[in-house]
C-alpha positions as CSV (number, residue, x, y, z in Angstrom):
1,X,-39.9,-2.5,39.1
2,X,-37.8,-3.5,42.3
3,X,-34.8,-0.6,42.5
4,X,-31.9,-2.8,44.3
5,X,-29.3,-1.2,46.5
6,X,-25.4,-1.6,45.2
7,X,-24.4,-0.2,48.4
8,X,-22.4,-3.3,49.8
9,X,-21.7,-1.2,53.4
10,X,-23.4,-3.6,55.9
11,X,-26.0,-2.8,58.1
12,X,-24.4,-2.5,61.7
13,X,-27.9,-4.2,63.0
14,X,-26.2,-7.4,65.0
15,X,-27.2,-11.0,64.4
16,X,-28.9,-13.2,67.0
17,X,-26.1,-14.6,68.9
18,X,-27.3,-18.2,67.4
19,X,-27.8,-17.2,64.4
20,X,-26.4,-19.5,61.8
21,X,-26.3,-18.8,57.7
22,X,-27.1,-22.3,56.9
23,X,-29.8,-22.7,58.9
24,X,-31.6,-18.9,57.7
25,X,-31.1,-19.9,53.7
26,X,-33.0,-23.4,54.5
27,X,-35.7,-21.5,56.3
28,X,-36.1,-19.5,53.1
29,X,-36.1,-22.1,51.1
30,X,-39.0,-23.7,53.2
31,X,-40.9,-20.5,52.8
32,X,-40.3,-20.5,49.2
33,X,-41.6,-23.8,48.5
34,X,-44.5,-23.0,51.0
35,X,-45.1,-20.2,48.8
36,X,-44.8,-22.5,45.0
37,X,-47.2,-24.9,46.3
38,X,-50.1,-23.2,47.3
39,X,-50.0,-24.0,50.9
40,X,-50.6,-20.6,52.3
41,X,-53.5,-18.4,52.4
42,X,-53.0,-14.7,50.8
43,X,-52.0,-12.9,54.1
44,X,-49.7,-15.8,55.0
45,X,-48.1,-15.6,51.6
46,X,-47.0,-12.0,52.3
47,X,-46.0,-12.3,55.7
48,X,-44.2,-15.3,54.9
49,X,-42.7,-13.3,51.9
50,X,-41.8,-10.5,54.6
51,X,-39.9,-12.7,56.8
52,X,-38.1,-13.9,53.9
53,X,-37.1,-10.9,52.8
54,X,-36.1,-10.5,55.9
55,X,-34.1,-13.6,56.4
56,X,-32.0,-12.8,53.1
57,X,-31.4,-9.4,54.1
58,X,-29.6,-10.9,57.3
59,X,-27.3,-13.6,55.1
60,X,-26.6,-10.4,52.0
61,X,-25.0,-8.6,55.8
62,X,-23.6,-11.6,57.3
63,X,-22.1,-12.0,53.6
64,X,-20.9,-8.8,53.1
65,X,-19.2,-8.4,57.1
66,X,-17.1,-11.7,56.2
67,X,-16.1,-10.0,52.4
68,X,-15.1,-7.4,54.6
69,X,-13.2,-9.2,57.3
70,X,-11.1,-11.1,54.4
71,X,-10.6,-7.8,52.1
72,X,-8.9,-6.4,55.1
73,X,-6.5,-10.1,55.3
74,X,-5.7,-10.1,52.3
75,X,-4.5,-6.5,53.0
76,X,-2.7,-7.3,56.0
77,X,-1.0,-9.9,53.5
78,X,-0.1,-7.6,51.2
79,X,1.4,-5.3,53.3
């Protein structure tokens, strides 16, 4: 059984300055059908599934700073 955090607090680890969200869900999705068609060997599969991980971890932060950023608008706004 996987145990998922519900802490929505992002982690204050900074994105590569060209980072782009787009860009790291295709890569995922890359890996994933990497993964689905047998392409990769055993060790590849689980370092590919590590830097996927990875990757998704990175959008889930860059998702939850920009949740943030607006939550604090629309309280500007309200005020």
């Amino acid at each position: 059984m996987i145990k998922r955090s519900s802490c929505s607090k992002p982690v204050d680890t900074p994105l590569p300055e060209s980072w782009n969200y787009e860009t790291t869900v295709a890569e995922v999705e890359q890996i994933i059908k990497q993964i689905e068609a047998g392409e990769l060997d055993l060790a590849e599969v689980f370092e590919q599934f590590t830097t996927a991980v990875e990757y998704l971890n990175q959008c889930q932060n860059f998702l939850l700073q920009r949740q943030q950023q607006m939550d604090l608008l629309i309280e500007t706004l309200d005020n």
